[in-house]
N, C-alpha and C positions, 0 to 999 in steps of 0.2 A: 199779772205776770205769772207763768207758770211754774211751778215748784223746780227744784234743779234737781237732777237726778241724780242720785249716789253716783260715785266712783266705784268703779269697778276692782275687781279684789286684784286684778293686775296693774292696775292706776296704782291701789294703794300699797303694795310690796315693793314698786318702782319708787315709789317716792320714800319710804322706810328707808330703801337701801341708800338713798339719793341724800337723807339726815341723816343715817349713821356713818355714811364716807365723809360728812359735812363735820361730824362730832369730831371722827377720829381725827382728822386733820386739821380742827380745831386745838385738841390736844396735844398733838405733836408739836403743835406749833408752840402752845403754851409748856410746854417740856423741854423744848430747844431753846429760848427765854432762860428757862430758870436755870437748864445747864451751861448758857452763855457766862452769866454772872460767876457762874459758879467756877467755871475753867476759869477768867481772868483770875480769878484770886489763886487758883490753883498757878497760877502762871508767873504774878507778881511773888508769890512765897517759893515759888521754885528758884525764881529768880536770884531769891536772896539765899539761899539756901545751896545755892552755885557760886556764889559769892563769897560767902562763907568757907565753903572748900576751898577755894583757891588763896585765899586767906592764911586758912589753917594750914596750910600746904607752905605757901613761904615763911609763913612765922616758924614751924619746924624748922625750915631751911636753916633760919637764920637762928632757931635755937639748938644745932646742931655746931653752927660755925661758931656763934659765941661761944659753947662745949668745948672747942678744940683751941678756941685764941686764950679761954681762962687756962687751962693744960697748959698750952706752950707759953702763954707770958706770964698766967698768976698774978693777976687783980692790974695793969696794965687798961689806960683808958681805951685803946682798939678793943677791947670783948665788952668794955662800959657801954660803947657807944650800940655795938650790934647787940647788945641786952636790951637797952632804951628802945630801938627798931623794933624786937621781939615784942618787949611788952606792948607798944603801939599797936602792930600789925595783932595781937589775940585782941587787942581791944575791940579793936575795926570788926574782927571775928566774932565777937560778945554780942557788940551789937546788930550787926548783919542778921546772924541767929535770931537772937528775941522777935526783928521786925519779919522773919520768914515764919516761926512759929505762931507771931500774932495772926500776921496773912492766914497761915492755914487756919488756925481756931475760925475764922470768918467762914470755911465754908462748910455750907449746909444743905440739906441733901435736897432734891426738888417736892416738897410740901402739896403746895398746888395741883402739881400734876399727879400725886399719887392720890389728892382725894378726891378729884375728877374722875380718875381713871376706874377708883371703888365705889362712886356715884354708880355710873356709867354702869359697870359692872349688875352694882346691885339691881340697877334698873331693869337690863336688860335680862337679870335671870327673876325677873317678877317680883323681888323684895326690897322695892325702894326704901331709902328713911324717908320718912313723913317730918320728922322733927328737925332736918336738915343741921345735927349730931351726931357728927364721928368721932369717936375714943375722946369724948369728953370732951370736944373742941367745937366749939362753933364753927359751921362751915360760909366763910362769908366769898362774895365776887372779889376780886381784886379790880382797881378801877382803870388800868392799861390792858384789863382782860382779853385775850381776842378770841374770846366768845362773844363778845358783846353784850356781855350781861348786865 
């Protein structure tokens, strides 16, 4: 069988270009991933966090009205009961809050793709890591990868 003959330095530029369109669109993909997750939580903490205002917003209401029934009646059960309402409706507010700020602590910025993207980088300006160690972090595959690694 006769030896194969090299590729040609135009074969091999084509097919370069034909992996590196392969990489980057590998990584956008795995960046769009990690920003999916990462909007939901931004979505659900907005959420509550809109909820909260609207909240905060009638409990004033109503700690405004009970303000003006304690004035006109003075200690009279009508300002008791829209006090009770108040206190209720900051509660609902208390909590709302807490579960929007927990949401937000959840998100985190995309990881993966930023040390793909400084692989990548390295590689291509000739100074790969060998030790596959970024800032003191083990750089491992993630196993839903869509690089396929």
């Amino acid at each position: 069988m006769p030896p194969q003959p090299q590729p040609s330095i135009k074969d091999l530029v084509s097919k370069t270009a034909s992996d590196a369109q392969r990489l980057a669109k590998a990584q956008m993909a795995l960046l769009q991933a990690e920003m999916a997750d990462s909007g939901g939580k931004i979505g659900i903490g907005s959420a509550f966090g809109i909820i909260t205002l609207g909240l905060a917003f009638f409990a004033s209401l109503f700690l405004f009205l009970t303000l003006a029934f304690v004035i006109v009646a003075l200690g009279l059960p009508i300002w008791a009961g829209m006090l009770i309402v108040t206190g209720l409706l900051l509660a609902i507010a208390a909590v709302t809050a807490l579960l929007a700020r927990r949401n937000f602590s959840q998100v985190k910025a995309p990881q993966l793709s930023k040390s793909e993207f400084e692989k990548t980088k390295a590689a291509l300006s000739g100074n790969p890591t060998s030790s596959g160690v970024q800032d003191g972090a083990a750089i491992t595959s993630q196993p839903n990868s869509p690089l396929g690694d």
